[in-house]
C-alpha positions in Angstrom: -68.4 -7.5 -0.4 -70.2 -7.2 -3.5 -70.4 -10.8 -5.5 -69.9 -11.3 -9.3 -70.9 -14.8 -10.4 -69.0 -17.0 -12.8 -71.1 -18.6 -15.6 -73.8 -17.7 -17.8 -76.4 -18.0 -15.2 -75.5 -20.9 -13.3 -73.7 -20.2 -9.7 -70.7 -22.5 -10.0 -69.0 -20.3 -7.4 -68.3 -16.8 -6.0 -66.0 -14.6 -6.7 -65.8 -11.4 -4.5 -64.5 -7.7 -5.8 -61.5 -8.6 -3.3 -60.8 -11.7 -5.0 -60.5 -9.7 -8.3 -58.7 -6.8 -6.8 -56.0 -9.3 -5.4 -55.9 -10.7 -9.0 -55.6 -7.0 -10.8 -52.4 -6.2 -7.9 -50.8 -9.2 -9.2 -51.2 -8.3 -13.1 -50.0 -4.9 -12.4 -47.1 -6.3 -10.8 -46.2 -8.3 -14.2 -47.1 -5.5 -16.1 -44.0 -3.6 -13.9 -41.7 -6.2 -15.7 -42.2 -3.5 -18.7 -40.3 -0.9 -17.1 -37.2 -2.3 -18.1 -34.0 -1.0 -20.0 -34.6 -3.1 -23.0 -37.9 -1.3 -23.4 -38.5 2.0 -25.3 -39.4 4.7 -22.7 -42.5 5.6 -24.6 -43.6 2.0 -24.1 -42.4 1.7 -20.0 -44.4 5.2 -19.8 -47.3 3.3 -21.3 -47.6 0.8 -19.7 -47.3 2.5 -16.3 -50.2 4.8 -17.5 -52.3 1.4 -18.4 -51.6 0.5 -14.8 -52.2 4.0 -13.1 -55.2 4.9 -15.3 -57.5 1.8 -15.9 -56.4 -1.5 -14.0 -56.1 -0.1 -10.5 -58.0 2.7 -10.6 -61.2 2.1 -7.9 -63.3 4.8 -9.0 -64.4 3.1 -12.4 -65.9 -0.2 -13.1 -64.7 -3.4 -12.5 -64.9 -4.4 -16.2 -64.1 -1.4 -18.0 -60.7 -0.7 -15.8 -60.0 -4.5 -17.1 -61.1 -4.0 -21.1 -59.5 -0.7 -21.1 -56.1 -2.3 -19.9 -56.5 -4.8 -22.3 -56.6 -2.3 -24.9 -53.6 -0.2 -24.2 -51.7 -3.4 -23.6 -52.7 -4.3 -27.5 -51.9 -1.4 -28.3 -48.4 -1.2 -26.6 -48.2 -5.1 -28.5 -48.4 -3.7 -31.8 -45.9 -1.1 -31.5 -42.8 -2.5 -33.9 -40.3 -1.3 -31.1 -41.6 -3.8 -28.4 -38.7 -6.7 -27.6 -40.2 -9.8 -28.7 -39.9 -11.2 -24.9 -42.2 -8.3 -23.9 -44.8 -8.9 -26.7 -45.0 -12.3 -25.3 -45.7 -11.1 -21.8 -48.2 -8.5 -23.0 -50.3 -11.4 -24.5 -49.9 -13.4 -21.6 -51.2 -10.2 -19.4 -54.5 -9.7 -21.7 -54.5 -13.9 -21.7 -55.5 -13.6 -18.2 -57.2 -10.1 -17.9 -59.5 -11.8 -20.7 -60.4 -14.8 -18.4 -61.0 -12.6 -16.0 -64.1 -10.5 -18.0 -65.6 -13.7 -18.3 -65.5 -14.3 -14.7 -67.5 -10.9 -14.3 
């Protein structure tokens, strides 16, 4: 397994691809709270695509699948038809997915 280090260039720990991967299964599981009846379908068809697309898609890297995800997520924030309770969970998501680019 290939390491990515926390810090800025001091090793305070180790934190494997399968760590993050773990992490990125559990996100995309919140991020599946979207696809609810309360939300607009263009916004649950979104999201899904967010999911499918950028965070667990293997075949790009590590820290543009997160930064991309974040970035449909703000978009999908900013749409005026978003239920408050699921703007709030969106900026929670990119709360996390954010602590997680620094991690890289």
């Amino acid at each position: 397994m290939q390491p990515y280090w926390r810090g800025l260039g001091t090793c305070l720990g180790v934190v494997t691809v399968s760590d993050f991967e773990t992490k990125l299964t559990q996100i995309a599981s919140v991020i599946g709270q979207i696809d609810d009846p309360k939300v607009p379908k263009n916004i649950r068809r979104a999201s899904k695509e967010a999911t499918e697309q950028w965070l667990l898609n293997k075949s790009r890297d590590l820290d543009v699948r997160i930064a991309m995800t974040q970035n449909k997520l703000e978009e999908l924030y900013e749409d005026p038809n978003i239920p408050p309770e699921f703007g709030t969970l969106i900026l929670m998501i990119n709360t996390e997915l954010e602590k997680m680019l620094t991690e890289i």
